[in-house]
C-alpha positions as CSV (number, residue, x, y, z in Angstrom):
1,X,-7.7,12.2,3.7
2,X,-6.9,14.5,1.0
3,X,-3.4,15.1,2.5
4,X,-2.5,10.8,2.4
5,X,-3.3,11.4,-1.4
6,X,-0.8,13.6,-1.9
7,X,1.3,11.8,0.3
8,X,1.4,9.3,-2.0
9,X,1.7,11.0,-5.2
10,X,5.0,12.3,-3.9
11,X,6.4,8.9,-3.3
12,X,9.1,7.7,-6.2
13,X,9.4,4.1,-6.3
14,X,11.5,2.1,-9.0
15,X,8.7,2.1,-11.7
16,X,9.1,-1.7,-12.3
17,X,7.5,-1.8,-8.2
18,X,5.4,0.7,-9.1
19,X,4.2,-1.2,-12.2
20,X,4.0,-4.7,-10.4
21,X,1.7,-3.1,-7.8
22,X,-0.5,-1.3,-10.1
23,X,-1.2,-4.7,-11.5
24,X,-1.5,-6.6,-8.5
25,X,-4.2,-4.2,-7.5
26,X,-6.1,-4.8,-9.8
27,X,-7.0,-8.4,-8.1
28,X,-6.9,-6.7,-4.6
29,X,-9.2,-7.7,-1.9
30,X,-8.9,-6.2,1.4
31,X,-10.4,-9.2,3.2
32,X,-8.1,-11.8,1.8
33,X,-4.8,-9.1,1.4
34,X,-4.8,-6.7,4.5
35,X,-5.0,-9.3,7.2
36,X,-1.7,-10.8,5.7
37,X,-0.1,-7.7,6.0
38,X,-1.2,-5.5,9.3
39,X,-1.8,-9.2,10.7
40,X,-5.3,-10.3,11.9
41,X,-7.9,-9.2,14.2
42,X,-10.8,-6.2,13.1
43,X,-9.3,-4.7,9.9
44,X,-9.0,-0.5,10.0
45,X,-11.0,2.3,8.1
46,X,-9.0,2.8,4.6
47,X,-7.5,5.6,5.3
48,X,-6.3,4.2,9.1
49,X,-5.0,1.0,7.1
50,X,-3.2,3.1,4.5
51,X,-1.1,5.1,7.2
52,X,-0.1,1.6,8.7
53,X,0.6,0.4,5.0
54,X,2.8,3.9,4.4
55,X,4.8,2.9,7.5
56,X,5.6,-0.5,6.8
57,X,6.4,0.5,3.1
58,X,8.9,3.3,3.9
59,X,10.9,0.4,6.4
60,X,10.9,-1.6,3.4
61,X,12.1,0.5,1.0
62,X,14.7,1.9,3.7
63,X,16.0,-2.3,3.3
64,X,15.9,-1.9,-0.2
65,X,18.5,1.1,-0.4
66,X,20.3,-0.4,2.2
67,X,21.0,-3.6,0.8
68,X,19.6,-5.1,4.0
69,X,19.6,-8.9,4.0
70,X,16.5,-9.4,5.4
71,X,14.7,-7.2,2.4
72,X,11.8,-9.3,0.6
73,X,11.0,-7.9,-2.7
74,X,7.9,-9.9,-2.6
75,X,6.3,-8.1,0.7
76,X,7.4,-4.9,-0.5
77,X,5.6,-5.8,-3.8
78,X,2.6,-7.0,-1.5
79,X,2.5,-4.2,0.7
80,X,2.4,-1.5,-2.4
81,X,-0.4,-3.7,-4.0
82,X,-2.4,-3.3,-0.8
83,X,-1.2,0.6,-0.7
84,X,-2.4,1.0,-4.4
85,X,-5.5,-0.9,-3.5
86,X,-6.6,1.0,-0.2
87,X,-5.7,4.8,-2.3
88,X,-8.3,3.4,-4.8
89,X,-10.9,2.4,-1.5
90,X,-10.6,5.6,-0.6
91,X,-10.7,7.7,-3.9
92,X,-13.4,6.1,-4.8
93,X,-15.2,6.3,-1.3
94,X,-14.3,10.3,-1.1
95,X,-16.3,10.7,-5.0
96,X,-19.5,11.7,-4.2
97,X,-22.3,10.1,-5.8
98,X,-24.5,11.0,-8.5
C-alpha cells in the first residue's frame, strides 16, 4: 500500500483541482461518495477502491488535456475528492495505534 502513496504523491494536477478536492474531502464519506463513482454493489477495501479511483482519474485527466467534449470537471473534481478521501482511509488505517 505504501507504493499507491507514493503513487499519488507523484501525480501533478492543476492546484486549483487539487485544492477543490482537498476540501471536498474534508466532507467525504465513502458510503454516500464511492458508490456514485465505482457504481453500486459491495464497496472495495481502500486500497482496492483507490486503484479503481487512480484509473478513472488518469482517463479523466487524459479528457482534460485533450479538450475532449465529453470531459466533466465536476466528476473529475468528485473522483479526486474520493481519491484524497480513500489516501487518508488508508494512511490512517496503516498508523499503528498507540
Amino acid at each position: 500500500m505504501q507504493d499507491l502513496l507514493t503513487m499519488l504523491q507523484k501525480l501533478h494536477r492543476p492546484r486549483l483541482l487539487m485544492r477543490a478536492a482537498r476540501i471536498g474531502a474534508e466532507d467525504y464519506r465513502r458510503g454516500t461518495h464511492l458508490p456514485r463513482i465505482l457504481g453500486f454493489g459491495i464497496l472495495p477495501r481502500h486500497g482496492t477502491a483507490l486503484i479503481k479511483l487512480i484509473e478513472i482519474e488518469a482517463a479523466l485527466d487524459t479528457q482534460r488535456k485533450t479538450a475532449d467534449a465529453s470531459y466533466s470537471l465536476i466528476r473529475h473534481v468528485d473522483v479526486l475528492i474520493a481519491m484524497v478521501g480513500e489516501a487518508r482511509f488508508l494512511k490512517a488505517a496503516m498508523m499503528p495505534s498507540a
